[in-house]
Every structure is written in structure tokens, then in C-alpha cells.
C-alpha positions in Angstrom: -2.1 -11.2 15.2 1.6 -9.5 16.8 2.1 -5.9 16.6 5.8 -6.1 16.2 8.3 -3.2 16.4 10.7 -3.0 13.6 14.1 -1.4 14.2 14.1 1.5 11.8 16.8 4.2 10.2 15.3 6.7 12.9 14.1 4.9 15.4 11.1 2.2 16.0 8.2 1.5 13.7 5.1 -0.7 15.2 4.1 -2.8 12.1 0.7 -5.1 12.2 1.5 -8.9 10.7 -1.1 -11.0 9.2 0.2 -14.5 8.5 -1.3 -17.3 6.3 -3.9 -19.4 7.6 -2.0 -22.8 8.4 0.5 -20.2 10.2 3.1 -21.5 8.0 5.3 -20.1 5.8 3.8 -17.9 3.3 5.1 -15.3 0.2 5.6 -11.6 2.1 3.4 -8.8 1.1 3.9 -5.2 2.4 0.9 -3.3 3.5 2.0 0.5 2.8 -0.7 2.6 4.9 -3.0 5.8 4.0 -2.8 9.0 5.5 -4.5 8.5 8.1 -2.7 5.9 9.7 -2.0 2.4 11.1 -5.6 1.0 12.6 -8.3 -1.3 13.2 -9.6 -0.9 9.2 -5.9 -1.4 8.1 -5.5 -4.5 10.2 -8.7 -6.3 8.6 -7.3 -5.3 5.4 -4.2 -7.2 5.9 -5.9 -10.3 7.0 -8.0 -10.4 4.6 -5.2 -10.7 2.3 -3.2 -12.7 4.5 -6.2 -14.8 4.1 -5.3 -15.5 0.6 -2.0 -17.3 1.5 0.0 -14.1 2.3 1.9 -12.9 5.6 1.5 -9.0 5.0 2.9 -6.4 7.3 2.0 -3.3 7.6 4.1 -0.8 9.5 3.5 2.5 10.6 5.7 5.0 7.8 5.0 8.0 10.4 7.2 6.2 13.0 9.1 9.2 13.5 6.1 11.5 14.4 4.2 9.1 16.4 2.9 5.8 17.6 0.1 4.6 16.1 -2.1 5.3 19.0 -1.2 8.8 19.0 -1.9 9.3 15.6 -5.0 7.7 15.1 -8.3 10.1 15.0 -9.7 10.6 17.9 -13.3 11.4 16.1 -15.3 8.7 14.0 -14.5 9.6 10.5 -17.7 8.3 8.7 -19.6 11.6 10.4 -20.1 14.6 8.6 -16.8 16.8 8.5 -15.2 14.8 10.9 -12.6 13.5 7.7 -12.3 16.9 6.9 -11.1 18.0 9.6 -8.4 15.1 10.4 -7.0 15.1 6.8 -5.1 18.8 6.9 -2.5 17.2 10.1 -2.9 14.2 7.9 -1.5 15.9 5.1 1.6 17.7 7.2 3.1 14.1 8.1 2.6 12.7 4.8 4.1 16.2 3.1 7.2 15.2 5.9 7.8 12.0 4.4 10.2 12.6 1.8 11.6 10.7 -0.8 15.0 10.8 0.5 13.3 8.9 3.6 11.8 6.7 2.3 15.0 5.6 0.6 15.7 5.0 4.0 13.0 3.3 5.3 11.6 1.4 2.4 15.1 -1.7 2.5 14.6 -2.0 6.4 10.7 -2.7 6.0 11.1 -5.0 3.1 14.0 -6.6 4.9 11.9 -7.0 8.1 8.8 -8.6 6.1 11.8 -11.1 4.4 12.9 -11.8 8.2 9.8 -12.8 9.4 9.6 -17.2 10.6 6.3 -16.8 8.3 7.6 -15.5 5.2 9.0 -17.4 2.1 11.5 -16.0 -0.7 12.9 -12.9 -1.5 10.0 -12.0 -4.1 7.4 -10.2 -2.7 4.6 -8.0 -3.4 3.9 -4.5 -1.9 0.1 -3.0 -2.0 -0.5 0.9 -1.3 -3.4 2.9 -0.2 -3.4 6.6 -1.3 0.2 8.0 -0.6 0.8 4.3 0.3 0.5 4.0 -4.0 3.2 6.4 -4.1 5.3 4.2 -1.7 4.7 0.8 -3.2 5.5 2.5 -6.4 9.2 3.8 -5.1 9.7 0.2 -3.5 9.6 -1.6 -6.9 12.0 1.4 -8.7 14.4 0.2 -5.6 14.1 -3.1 -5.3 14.1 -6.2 -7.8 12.6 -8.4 -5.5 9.2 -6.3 -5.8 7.5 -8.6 -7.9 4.1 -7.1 -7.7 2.8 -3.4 -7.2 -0.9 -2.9 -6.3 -1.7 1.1 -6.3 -5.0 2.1 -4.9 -6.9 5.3 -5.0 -3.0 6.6 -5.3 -2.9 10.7 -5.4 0.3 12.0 -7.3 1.6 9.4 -8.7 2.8 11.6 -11.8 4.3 14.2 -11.6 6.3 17.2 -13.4 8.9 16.6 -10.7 12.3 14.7 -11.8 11.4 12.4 -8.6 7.9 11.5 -9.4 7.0 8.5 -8.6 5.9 6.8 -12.1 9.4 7.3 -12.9 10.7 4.1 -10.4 9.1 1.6 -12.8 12.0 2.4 -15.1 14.0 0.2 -12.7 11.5 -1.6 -11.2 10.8 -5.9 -12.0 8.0 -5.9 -11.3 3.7 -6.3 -12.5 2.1 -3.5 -11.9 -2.2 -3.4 -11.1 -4.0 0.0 -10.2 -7.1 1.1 -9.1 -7.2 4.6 -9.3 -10.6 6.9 -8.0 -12.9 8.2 -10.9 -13.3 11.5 -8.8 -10.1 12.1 -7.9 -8.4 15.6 -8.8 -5.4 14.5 -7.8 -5.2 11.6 -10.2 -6.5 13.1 -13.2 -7.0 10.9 -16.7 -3.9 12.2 -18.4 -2.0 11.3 -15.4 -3.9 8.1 -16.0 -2.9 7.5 -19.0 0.4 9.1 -18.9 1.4 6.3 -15.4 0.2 3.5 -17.5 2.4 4.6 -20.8 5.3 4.8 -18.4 4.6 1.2 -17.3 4.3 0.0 -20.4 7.6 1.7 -22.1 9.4 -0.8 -19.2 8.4 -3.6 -20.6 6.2 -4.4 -17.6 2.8 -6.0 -17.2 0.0 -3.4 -16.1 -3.6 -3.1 -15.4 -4.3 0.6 -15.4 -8.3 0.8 -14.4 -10.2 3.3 -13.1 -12.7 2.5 -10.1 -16.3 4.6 -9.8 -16.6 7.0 -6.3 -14.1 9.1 -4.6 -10.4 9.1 -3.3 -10.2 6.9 -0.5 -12.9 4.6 -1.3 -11.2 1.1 0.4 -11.3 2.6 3.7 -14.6 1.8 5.7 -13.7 3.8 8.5 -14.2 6.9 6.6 -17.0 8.8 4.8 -15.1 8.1 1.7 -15.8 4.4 1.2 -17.5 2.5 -2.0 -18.3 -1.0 -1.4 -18.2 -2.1 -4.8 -14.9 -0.3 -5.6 -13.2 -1.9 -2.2 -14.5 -5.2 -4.0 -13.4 -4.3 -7.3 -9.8 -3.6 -5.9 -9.5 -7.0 -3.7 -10.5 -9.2 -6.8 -7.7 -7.1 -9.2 -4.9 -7.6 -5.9 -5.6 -10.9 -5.6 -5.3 -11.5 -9.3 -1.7 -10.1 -9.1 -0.2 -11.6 -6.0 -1.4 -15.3 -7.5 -0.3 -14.8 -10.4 3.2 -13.3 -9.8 3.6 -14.8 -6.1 3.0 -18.6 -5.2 0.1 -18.6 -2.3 0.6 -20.6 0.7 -2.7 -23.1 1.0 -5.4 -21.1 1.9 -9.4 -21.3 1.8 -11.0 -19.6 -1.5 -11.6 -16.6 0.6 -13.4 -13.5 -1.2 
């Protein structure tokens, strides 16, 4: 699969792009990353989806810090500490992604995923991974072509803040599916319950569920995964893209 590079507000983004199986056109999903980057465990994540009758892309938000390559950790994140220890640099570029740039950024990535030979329609759906929830979240309050929002092991998505996130879905289209972390501190249950209410009082669909193990449990590569929570939040995705997004033929892939 490419690695293309997107033309961006402030410069170049490389962005992964999974396409359908029968290469042919196929709805457009965007892949909004975690913390700790664009790599190999986000690029089987988007085929895997792709799988399903999808062309995803995922681009790299931290384009204006670094390439992917120089980003990536340079230590293997399932030992002991080793997470630990990459997460506080982490943290600095996703603290530097503001919203005001990602009111930027967000219209040129969903343009570039409508652009693409193997993508169909102007509705598409946008899936997020820990800040990436916070992302996919803003993309739906800013665009009505966000038909579908998947929010994954999402930190922060309320907030006391007049900018917090739950409070795009006031102008968002669009159904709504999250996963959220049962040990999570920075998802608590009344922010819970309080992101679901907000969904809800739009008039939108939602599934507000709460997965068992810790933040970050989708990604593999890290000390942080849960099988059957990565499993758990596949099935829910898939649920919402089929039913809000028409699948190109695909295989019934798990």
C-alpha cells in the first residue's frame, strides 16, 4: 500500500492508504493516529478496515514536527518502562496540536481522502485512537459529510473548556460509536456519561460503551494492549461504517 504525501496548511504530511480489496472504488475512512505516531501497528489497522470495503488513510497530524520515521520510537514499547518513557515527548506534540490547527488541517485531510481514484462520495467516516478520538470528534462538529465517528480509548474528550471536544457534535451529522478504557483517569464515568448526554441532546445516534483494560488497549505494539477490547472495538467500527457507509465488496473479514 502508497505512502502518499498530502499537501498540507504548513507544509507535507505522509499519510498511509489502505484501499478496498478489488482496488476499486470504495467509501473514504480517515485513520486519525495515537500519540505515538504513524507505524507499522497503524498501517495493519487500516487494512484491516480497508478490508471491510473501506480506502482509509491515515496521515501523520505531527507533520509539522517530524516525519514519521523520525518520530517513531526507537525502543520496543511492549518492554517494561520503555512506554513510559516515550509517552512524555509524546505528550509535548500532541499538547502542540491545537485546536486552532486542526481547524486547519482537519478540511485538507478529509479533502485528500475525497481526492483519492479509490474513494467514493463525499460521506465518510473518520475513526480515532486516543487524542485521535478527540480529532475525529472536531472533524464531524466541522464537517457534514462526517457520517460516522468511531472514538477509541479517547482521553479528554470533555471538558470544562468552552472548546472541548464533546461540544462539535452540536454541529456535527453524524453517528457516533465509542469505546472508551475502563481504567482510564482521563476518561472518567461522568465524563462518560456526560459525552454520551451531549450526543444524544443532538439528536444523533450513539453507542457510548465502556471497554475492560487500560488506555491504549488497540495498540499491539505497546504494553498497553487487550486483545479482547481491540476485538471488541473492531466488531462496534464495523457495525457503524456498514451501517452509515455503503461497503465496497469485500470478503466477511473479522
Amino acid at each position: 500500500m502508497p505512502t502518499l504525501h498530502l499537501t498540507m496548511p504548513d507544509g507535507d504530511a505522509e499519510a498511509y492508504l489502505a484501499t478496498a480489496p478489488d482496488g476499486g472504488p470504495a467509501p473514504g475512512v480517515l485513520f486519525v493516529i495515537d500519540a505515538i505516531g504513524l507505524r507499522p501497528r497503524i498501517e495493519e489497522m487500516a487494512d484491516r478496515i480497508a478490508s471491510w470495503g473501506y480506502a482509509v488513510l491515515a496521515p501523520n497530524v505531527f507533520y509539522r514536527t517530524g516525519t514519521a520515521a523520525e518520530l517513531a520510537p526507537d525502543t520496543d514499547l511492549r518492554d517494561p518502562g520503555a512506554r513510559e518513557a516515550f509517552m512524555p515527548g509524546a505528550m509535548e506534540r500532541v499538547a502542540g496540536l491545537t485546536p486552532d490547527l486542526l481547524a486547519r488541517d482537519l478540511p485538507a485531510y478529509l479533502a485528500a481522502l475525497r481526492s483519492q481514484p479509490g474513494t467514493t462520495g463525499e460521506g465518510v467516516g473518520v475513526t480515532g485512537y486516543c487524542m485521535g478520538a478527540r480529532i475525529a470528534l472536531r472533524a464531524a462538529g466541522i464537517d457534514p459529510g462526517v457520517v460516522a465517528v468511531g472514538g477509541w480509548h479517547g482521553g479528554g474528550l470533555v471538558t470544562e473548556e468552552p472548546d472541548s471536544p464533546h461540544r462539535a457534535v452540536a454541529t456535527a451529522r453524524a453517528a457516533f460509536a465509542f469505546g472508551h478504557a475502563s481504567n482510564d483517569r482521563s476518561m472518567p464515568p461522568e465524563a462518560v456519561a456526560a459525552l454520551g448526554d451531549a450526543v444524544a441532546a443532538a439528536g444523533l445516534p450513539v453507542v457510548n460503551e465502556v471497554f475492560p483494560g487500560p488506555h491504549g488497549y488497540s495498540m499491539s505494539d505497546t504494553s498497553l494492549y487487550d486483545e479482547e477490547s481491540t476485538e471488541r472495538h473492531f466488531a462496534s467500527l464495523r457495525t457503524l461504517l456498514d451501517s452509515t457507509l455503503a461497503p465496497a465488496a469485500a470478503p466477511p473479514a473479522g
